[in-house]
Backbone bond lengths (Angstrom), bond angles and torsions (degrees), N, CA, C in turn:
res aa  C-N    CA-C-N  psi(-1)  N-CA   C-N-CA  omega(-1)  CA-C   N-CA-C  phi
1 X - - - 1.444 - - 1.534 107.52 -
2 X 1.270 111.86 140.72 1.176 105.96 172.74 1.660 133.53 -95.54
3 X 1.634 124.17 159.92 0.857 122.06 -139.72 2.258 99.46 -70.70
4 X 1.357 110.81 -26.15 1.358 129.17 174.63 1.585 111.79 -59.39
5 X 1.165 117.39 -37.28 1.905 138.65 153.59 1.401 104.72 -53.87
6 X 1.456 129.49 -49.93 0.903 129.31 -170.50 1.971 124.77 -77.97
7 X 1.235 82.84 -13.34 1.999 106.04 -161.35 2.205 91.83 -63.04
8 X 0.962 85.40 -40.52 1.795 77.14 -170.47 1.256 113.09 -79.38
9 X 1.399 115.64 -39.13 1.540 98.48 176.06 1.645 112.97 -94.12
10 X 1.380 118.99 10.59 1.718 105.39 153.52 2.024 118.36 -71.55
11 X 1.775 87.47 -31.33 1.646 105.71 -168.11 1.740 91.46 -58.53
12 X 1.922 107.73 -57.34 1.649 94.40 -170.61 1.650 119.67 -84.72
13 X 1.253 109.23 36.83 1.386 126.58 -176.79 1.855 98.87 -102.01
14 X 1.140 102.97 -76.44 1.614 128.75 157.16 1.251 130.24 -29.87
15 X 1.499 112.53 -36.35 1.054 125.68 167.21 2.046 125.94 -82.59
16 X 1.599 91.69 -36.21 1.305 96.92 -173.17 1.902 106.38 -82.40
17 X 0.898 86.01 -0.28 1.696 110.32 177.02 1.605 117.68 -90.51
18 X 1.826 82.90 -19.55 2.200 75.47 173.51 1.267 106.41 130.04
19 X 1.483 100.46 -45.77 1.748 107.07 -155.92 1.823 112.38 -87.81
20 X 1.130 108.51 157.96 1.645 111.76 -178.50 1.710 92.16 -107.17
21 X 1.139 90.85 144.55 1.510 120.65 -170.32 0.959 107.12 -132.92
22 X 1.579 110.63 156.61 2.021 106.91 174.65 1.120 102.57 -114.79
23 X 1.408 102.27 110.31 1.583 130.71 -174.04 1.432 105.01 -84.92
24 X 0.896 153.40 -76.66 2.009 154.63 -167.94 1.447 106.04 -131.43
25 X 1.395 88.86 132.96 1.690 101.85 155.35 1.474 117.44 -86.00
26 X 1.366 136.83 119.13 1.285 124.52 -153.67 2.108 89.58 -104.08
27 X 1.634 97.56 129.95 1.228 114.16 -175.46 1.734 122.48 -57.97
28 X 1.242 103.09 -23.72 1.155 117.79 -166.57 1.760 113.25 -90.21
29 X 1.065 115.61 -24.10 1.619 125.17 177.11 1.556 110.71 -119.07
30 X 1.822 118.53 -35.72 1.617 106.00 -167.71 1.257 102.03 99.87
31 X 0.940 147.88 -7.79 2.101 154.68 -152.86 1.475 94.28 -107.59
32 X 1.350 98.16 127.78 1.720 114.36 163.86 1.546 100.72 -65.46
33 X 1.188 103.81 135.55 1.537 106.42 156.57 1.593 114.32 -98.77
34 X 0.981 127.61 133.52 1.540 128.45 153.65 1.540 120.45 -96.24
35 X 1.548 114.83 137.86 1.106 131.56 -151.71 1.960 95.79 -65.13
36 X 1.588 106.43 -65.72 1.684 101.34 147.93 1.266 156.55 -31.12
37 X 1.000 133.39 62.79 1.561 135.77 176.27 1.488 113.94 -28.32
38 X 1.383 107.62 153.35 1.421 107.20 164.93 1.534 99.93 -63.90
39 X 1.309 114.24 163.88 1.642 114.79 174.54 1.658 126.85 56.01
40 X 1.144 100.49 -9.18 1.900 118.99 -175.71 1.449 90.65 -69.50
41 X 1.180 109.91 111.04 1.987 101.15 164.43 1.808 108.74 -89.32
42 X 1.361 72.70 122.38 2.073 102.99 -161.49 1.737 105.69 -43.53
43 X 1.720 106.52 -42.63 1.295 110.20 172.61 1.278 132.52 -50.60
44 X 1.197 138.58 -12.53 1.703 163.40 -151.54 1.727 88.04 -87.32
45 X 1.517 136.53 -65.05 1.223 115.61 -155.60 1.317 128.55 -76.07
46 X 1.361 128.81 107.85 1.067 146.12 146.01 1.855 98.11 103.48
47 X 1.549 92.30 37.57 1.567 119.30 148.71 1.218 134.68 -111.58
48 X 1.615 128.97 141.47 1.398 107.78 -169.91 1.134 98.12 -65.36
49 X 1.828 113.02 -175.83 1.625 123.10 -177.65 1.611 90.46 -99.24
50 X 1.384 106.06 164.13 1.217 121.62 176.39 1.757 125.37 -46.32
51 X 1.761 113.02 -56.73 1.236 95.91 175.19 2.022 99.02 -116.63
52 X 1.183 116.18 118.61 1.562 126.13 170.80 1.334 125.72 -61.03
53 X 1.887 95.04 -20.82 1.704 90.61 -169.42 1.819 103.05 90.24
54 X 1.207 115.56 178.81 1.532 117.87 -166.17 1.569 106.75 -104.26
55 X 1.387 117.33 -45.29 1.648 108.55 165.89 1.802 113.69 -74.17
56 X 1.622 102.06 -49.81 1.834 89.10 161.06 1.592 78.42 102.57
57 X 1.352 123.01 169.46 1.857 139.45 -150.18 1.570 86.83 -87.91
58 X 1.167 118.69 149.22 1.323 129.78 160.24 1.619 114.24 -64.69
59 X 1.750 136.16 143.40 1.342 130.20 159.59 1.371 104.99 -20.33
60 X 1.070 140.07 -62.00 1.336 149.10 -135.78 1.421 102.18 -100.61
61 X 1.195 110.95 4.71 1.471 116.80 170.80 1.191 116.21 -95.70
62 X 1.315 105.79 -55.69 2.188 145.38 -152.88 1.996 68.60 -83.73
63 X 1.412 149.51 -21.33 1.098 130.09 177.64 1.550 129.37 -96.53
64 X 1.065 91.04 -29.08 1.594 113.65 164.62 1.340 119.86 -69.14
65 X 1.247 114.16 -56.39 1.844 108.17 151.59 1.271 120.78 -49.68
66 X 1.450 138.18 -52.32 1.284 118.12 167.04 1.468 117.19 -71.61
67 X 0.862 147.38 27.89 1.362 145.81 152.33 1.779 108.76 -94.95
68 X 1.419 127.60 -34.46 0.866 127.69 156.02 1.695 138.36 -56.70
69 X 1.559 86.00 -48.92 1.890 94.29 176.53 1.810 90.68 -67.08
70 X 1.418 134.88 -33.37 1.189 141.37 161.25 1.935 102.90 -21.14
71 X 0.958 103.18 -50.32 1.737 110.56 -153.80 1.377 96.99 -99.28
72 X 1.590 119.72 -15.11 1.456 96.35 174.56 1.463 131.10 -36.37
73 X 1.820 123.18 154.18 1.825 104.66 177.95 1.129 100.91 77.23
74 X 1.247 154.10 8.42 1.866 155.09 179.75 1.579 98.63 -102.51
75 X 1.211 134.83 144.10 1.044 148.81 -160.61 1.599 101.15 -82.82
76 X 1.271 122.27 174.49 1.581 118.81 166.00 1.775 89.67 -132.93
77 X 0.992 75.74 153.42 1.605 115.83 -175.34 1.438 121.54 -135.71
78 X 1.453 125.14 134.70 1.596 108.59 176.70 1.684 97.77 -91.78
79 X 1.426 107.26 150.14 1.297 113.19 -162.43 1.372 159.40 87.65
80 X 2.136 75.23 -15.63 1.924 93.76 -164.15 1.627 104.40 -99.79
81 X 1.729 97.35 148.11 1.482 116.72 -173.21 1.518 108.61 -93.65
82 X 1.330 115.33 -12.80 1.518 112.14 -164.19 1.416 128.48 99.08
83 X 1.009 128.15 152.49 0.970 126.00 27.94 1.853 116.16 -121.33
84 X 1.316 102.38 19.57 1.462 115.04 169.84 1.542 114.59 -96.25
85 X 1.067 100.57 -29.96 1.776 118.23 -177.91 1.601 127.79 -152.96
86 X 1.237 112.50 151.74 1.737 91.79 -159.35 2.153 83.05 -158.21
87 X 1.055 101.40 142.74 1.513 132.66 170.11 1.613 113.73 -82.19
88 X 1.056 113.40 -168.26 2.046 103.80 175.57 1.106 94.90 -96.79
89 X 1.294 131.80 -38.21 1.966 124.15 -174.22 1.512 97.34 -78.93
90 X 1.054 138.25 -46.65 1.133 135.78 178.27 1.329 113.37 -32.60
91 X 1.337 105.17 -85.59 1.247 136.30 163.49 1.696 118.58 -9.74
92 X 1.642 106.31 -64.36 1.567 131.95 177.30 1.654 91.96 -54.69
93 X 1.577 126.56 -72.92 1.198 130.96 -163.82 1.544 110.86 -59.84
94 X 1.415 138.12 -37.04 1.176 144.70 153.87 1.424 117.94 -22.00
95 X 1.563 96.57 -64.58 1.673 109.46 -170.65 1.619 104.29 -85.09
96 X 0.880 117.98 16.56 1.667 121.68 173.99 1.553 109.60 -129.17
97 X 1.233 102.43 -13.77 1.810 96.56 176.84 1.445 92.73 -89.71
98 X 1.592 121.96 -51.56 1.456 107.76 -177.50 1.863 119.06 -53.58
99 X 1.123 98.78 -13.04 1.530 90.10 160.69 0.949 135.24 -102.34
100 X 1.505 112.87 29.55 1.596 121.61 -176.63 1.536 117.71 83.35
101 X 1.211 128.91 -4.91 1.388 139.28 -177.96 1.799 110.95 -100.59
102 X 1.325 116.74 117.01 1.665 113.35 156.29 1.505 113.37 -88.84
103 X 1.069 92.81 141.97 1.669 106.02 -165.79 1.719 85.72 -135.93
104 X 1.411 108.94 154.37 1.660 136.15 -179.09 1.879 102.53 -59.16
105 X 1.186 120.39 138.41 1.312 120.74 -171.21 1.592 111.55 -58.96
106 X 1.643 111.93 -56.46 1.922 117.54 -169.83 1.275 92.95 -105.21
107 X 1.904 92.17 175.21 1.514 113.18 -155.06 1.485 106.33 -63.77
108 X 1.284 109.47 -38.02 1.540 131.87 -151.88 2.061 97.56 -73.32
109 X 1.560 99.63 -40.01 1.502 93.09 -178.26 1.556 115.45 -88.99
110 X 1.509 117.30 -8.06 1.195 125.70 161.84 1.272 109.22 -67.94
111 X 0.868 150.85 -50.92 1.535 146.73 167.89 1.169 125.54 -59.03
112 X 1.661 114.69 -14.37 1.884 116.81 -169.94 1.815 93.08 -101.57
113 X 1.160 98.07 -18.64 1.118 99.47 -161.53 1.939 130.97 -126.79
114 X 1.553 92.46 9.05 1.537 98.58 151.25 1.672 122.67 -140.81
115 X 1.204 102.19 177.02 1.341 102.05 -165.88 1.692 118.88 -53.54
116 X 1.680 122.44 140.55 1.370 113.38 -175.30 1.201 95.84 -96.75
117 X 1.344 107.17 168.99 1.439 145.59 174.06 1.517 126.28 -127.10
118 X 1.555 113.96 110.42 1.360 92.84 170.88 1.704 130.40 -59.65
119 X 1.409 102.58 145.74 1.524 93.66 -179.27 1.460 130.83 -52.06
120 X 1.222 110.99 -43.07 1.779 111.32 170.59 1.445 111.47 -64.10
121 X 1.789 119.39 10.23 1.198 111.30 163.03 1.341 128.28 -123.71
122 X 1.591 98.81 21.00 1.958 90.14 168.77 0.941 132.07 -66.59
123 X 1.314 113.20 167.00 1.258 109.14 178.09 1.969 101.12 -145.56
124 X 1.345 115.13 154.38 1.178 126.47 -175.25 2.093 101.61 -48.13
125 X 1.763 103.27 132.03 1.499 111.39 -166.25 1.572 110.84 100.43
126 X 1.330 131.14 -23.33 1.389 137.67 156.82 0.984 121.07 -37.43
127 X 1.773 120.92 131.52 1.670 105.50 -172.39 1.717 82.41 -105.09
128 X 1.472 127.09 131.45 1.724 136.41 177.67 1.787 76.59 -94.29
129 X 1.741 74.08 159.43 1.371 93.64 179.66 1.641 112.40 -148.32
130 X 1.432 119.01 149.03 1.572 105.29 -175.19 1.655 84.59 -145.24
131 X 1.194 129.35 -169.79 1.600 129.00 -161.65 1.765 85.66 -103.17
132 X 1.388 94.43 112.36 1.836 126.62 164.12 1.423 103.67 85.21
133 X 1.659 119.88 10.87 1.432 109.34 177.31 1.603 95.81 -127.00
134 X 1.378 117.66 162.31 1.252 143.18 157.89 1.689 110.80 -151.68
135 X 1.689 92.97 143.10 1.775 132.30 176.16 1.165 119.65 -114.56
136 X 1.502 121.83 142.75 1.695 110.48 153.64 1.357 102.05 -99.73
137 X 1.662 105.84 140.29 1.775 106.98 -175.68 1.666 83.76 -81.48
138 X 1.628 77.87 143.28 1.644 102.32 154.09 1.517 130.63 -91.74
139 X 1.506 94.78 -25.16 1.667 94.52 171.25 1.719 81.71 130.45
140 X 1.267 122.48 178.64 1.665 170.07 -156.28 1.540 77.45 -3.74
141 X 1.553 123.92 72.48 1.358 116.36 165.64 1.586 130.88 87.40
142 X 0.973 110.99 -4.15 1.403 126.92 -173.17 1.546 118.59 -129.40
143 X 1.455 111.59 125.49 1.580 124.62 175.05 1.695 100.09 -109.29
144 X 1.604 92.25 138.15 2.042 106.98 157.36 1.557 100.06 -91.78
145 X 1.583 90.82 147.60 1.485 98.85 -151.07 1.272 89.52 -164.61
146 X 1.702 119.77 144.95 1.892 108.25 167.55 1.889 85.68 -122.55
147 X 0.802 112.55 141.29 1.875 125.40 -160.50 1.646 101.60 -99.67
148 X 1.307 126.09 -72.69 1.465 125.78 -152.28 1.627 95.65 -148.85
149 X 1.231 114.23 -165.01 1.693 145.44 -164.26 1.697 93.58 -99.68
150 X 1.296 123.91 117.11 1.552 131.15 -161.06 1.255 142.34 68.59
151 X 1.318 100.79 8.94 1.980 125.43 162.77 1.208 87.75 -122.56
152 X 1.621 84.32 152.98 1.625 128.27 -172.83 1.830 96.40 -110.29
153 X 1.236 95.91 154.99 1.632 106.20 168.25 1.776 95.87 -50.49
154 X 1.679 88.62 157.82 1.575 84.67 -161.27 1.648 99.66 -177.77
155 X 1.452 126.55 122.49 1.229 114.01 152.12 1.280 129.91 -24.09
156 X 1.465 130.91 137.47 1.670 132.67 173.70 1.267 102.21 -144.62
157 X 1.188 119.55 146.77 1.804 127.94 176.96 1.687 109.89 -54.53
158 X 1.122 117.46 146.27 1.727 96.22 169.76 1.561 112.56 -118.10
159 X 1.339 95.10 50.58 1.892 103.32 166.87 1.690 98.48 -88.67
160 X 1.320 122.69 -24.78 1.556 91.15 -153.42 1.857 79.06 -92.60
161 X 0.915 141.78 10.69 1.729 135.30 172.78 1.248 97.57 -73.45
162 X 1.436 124.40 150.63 1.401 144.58 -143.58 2.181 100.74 -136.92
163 X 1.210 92.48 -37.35 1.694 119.37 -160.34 1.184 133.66 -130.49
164 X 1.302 129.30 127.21 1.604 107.29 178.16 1.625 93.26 -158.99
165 X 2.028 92.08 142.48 1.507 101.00 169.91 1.404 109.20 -129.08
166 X 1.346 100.80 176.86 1.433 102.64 -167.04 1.589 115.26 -130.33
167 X 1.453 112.50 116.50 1.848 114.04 -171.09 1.569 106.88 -75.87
């Protein structure tokens, strides 16, 4: 395997360990990314979130989030499916096809068209939704998400999400 195969899972090795690492140079600006956010609580990767709820995310959930924290450091693109570049619907549909699920391509038909969830009931694998954006929550407050033209997929708070359904 090569050592470029190897670059993401040393980053979420490193990371789930605490430490910030320099995960991507994003093509579009020149800016180091670090795998850590300001405010990102370091403990979150590839830990459950604090409250699960009583049944807790389906496999196919707990997989779809790691396919996402997978893509952290990936460029955004409008339009893009991946796996070089990915949009927020993109992105959402990516991490739900790799789990065996087809889900609707944009934000707008992801929301008309799968099951809702009240908000005080997500749970990690949730696609949140706000008008022209979609996330998959990761759990204790936080959705992966690729936002605009010069951000990379990237942790985001999920206060400003309005909506969320569930594939």
């Amino acid at each position: 395997m090569s050592l470029a195969r190897l670059a993401p899972l040393f980053s979420l090795a490193v990371l789930a360990l605490g430490c910030a690492e320099q995960r991507h140079r994003g093509p579009a600006y020149g800016q180091t990314y670090y795998g850590a956010q300001p405010g990102y609580p370091y403990g979150l990767m590839g830990q459950p979130p604090v409250a699960w709820g009583i049944a807790g995310p389906s496999a196919a959930a707990v997989h779809a989030v790691a396919f996402a924290q997978s893509r952290i450091g990936t460029p955004y693109c409008w339009g893009g499916n991946g796996p070089g570049c990915y949009d927020c619907s993109g992105l959402t549909r990516a991490a739900w096809r790799s789990a065996g699920r087809a889900i609707p391509r944009t934000s707008e038909a992801q929301l008309a068209q799968l099951p809702r969830v009240p908000m005080e009931n997500v749970q990690p694998g949730d696609i949140l939704w706000r008008p022209g954006h979609v996330g998959i929550y990761a759990g204790r407050g936080w959705v992966i998400a690729a936002t605009h033209t010069g951000d990379v997929v990237r942790y985001q708070p999920a206060s400003r999400f309005v909506r969320a359904v569930r594939p």
